[in-house]
C-alpha positions in Angstrom: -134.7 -0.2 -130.6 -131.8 1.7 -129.3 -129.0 2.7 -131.6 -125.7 1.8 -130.3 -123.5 4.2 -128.6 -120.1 5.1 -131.0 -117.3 6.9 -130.5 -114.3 7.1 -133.0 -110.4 7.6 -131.6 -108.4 9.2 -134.6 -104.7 9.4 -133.3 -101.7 10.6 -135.3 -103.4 10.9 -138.4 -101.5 13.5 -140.6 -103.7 15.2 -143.0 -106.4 17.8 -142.0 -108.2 16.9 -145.0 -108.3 13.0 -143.5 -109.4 14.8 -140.1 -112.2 16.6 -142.2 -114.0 13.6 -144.0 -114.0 11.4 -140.6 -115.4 15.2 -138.8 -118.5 14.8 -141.7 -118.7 10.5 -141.5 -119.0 10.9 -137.3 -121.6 13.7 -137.9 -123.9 12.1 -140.3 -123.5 8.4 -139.0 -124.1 10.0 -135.7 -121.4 9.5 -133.4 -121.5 10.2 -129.7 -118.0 11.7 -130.0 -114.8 12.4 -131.6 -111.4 12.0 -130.2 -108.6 13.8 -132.1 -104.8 12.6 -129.9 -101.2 13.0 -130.9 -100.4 14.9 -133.6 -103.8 14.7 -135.4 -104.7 18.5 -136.4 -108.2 19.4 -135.0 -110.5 22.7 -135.9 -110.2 26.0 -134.0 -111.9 26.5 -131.2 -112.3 28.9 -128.2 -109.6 29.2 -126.1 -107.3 27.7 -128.6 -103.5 27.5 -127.6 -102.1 27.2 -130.9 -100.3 30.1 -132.8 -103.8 32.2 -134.3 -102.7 32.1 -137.9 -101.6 28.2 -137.7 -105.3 27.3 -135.9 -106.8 29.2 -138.4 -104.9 27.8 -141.5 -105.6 24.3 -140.0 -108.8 25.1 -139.6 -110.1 26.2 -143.6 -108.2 22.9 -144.6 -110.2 20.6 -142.2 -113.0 22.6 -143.1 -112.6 22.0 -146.9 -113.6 18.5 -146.7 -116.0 18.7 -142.6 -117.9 21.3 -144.8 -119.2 22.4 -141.8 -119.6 18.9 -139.5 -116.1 20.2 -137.9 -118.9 22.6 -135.6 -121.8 20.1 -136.0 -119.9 17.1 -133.9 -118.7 16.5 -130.4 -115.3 16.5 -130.7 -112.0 16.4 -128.5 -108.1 16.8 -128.7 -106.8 14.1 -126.4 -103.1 14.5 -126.0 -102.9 11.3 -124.8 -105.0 8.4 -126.5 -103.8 5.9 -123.1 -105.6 8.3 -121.1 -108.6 8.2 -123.3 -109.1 4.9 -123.5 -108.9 3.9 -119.8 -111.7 6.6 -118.9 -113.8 5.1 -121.8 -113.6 1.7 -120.8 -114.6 2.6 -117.1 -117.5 3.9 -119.0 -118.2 0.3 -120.4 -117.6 1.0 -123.9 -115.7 -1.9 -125.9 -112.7 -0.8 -127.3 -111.8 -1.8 -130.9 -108.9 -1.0 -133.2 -109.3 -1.2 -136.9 -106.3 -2.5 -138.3 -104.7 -5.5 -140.2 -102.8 -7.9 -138.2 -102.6 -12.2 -137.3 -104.9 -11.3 -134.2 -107.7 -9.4 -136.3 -111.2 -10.6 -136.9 -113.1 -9.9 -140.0 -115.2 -6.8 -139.4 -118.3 -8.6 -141.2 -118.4 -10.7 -138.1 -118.2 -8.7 -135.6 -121.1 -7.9 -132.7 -119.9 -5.1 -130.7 -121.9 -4.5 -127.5 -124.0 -1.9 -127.0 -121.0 0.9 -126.5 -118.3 0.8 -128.6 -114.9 3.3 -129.6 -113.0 2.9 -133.1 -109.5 3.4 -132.9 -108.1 4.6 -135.8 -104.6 5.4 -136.6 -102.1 7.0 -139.2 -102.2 6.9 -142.6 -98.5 4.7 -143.7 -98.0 3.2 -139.8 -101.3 2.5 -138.6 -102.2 1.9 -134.8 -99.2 2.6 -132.8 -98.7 -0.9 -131.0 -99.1 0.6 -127.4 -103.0 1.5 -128.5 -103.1 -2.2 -130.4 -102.5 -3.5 -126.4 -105.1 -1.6 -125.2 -108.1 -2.4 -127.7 -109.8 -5.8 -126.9 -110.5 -6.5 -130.1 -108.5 -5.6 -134.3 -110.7 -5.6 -136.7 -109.8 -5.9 -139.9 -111.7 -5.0 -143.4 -110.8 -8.0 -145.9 -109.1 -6.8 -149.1 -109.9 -8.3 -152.7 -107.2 -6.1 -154.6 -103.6 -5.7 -154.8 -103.5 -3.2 -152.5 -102.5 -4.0 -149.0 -104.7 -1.1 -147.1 -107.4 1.3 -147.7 -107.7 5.0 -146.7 -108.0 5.3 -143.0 -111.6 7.3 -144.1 -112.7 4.8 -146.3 -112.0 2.4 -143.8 -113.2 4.0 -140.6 -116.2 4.8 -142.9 -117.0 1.2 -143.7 -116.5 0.3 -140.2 -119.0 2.9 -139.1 -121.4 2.1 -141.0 -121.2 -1.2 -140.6 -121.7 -0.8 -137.0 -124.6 1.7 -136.9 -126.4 -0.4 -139.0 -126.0 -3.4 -137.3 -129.6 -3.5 -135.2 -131.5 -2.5 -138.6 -130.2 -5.6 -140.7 
């Protein structure tokens, strides 16, 4: 049985820690590749652009919570996510959002094919409603509490798992 082919999108998240815990979830559900567009930090790495002592304080706070996964995964900074998506999709990967909205299936229902990229987005906003256009499918986590929204970890983590584990069930 072949495990299916995932790749997770993170644009404008804020927080490095955020950037850190989805770094360690894409290693150890083992994701093809990381995209990290817009303003989301990402680690150090050769050749960097950024000022040395702001890549390298960026990088100990992703590092606090990758614990290592930051040099472990394939990742990418993607200025723009548009440009990301297109090549992907030439690629034949299905492209899925995760976020709340009237078009958005229930994630429990959901059979992706057998290439698919997660597009998360920021923490208070969401998807930005340009990348919403783009994905062919929202999916959408049902909530049971009072609260509107998880964590966009939590959430990209139970929509990760959900979908490497899909074959096995």
């Amino acid at each position: 049985m072949q495990m299916i082919k995932i790749i997770l999108l993170a644009h404008n998240v804020r927080s490095c820690h955020n950037v850190g815990s989805l770094l360690r979830t894409a290693e150890g559900l083992g994701l093809e590749k990381v995209y990290l567009s817009g303003y989301t930090p990402y680690p150090k790495f050769q050749n960097d652009k950024r000022l040395p002592h702001l890549a390298e304080k960026i990088n100990k706070q992703i590092h606090k919570t990758a614990l290592g996964a930051e040099k472990l995964v394939n990742w990418e900074q993607a200025d723009n996510p548009v440009d990301v998506i297109v090549k992907l999709k030439s690629q034949g990967y299905e492209i899925c959002g995760l976020e709340q909205n009237d078009k958005s299936i229930n994630l429990s229902g959901f059979r992706p094919q057998n290439k698919i990229v997660l597009v998360v987005g920021n923490e208070i906003t969401g998807l930005d409603p340009d990348l919403m256009a783009k994905c062919s499918k929202l999916l959408e986590i049902p909530m049971f509490g009072k609260k509107e929204s998880f964590n966009v970890v939590q959430a990209a983590a139970m929509a990760l798992y959900h979908l490497r584990f899909l074959d096995s069930a």
